[in-house]
C-alpha positions, 0 to 999 in steps of 0.5 A: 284634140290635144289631149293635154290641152286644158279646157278653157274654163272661164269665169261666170260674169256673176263670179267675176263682179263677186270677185272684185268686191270681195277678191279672188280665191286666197289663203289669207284667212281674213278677210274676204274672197269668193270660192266657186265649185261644183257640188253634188246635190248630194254633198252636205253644204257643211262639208263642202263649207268646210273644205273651202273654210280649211283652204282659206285659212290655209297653214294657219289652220294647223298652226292655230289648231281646228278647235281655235278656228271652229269656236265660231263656226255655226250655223246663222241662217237657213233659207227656208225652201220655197222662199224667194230668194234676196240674199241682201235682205237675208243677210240685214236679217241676220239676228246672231250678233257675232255674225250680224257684226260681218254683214257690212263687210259681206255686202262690199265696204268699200262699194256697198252699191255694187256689193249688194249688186254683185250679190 
């Protein structure tokens, strides 16, 4: 086996149908994109968040400065443990204005269908 040959890591399907609603991985710092990565269990949702948030805004993070990005961010919802799992509804639940205003865009504006599918 070579040794410098990379394995190949091919997206999940469910990766793939998030995607093309909300777009690939980017560092535009609007609007959507999808981020996968394995986590330990251990690791704070927060802090592997925050990471990612950090990557998608990219050099604008310094420009703008933390305090300017993170005026927003808080904590809207946690699933309850044992629950059944339904991220639409989870989301039409949402009762934070701020964060309710972003719910059509995360569920697919222009394909809702296959948004709320892809979820």
């Amino acid at each position: 086996m070579d040794k410098n040959k990379k394995p190949d890591l091919k997206k999940p399907e469910y990766i793939l149908q998030l995607e093309a609603v909300f777009g690939p991985p980017s560092q535009s710092g609007f609007g959507t994109a999808v981020f996968s990565e394995i986590v330990e269990k251990s690791e704070p949702l927060k802090k592997s968040a925050m990471k990612i948030y950090k990557y998608f805004v990219g050099e604008t993070w310094d420009r703008f400065g933390q305090k300017a990005w993170l005026s927003g961010w808080k904590q809207v919802y946690s699933r309850e443990g044992g629950t059944e799992h339904d991220i639409v509804a989870e989301l039409d639940g949402i009762e934070d204005p701020d964060a309710s205003l972003s719910v059509p865009m995360i569920l697919g504006v222009n394909d809702p269908d296959f948004g709320k599918f892809a979820l």
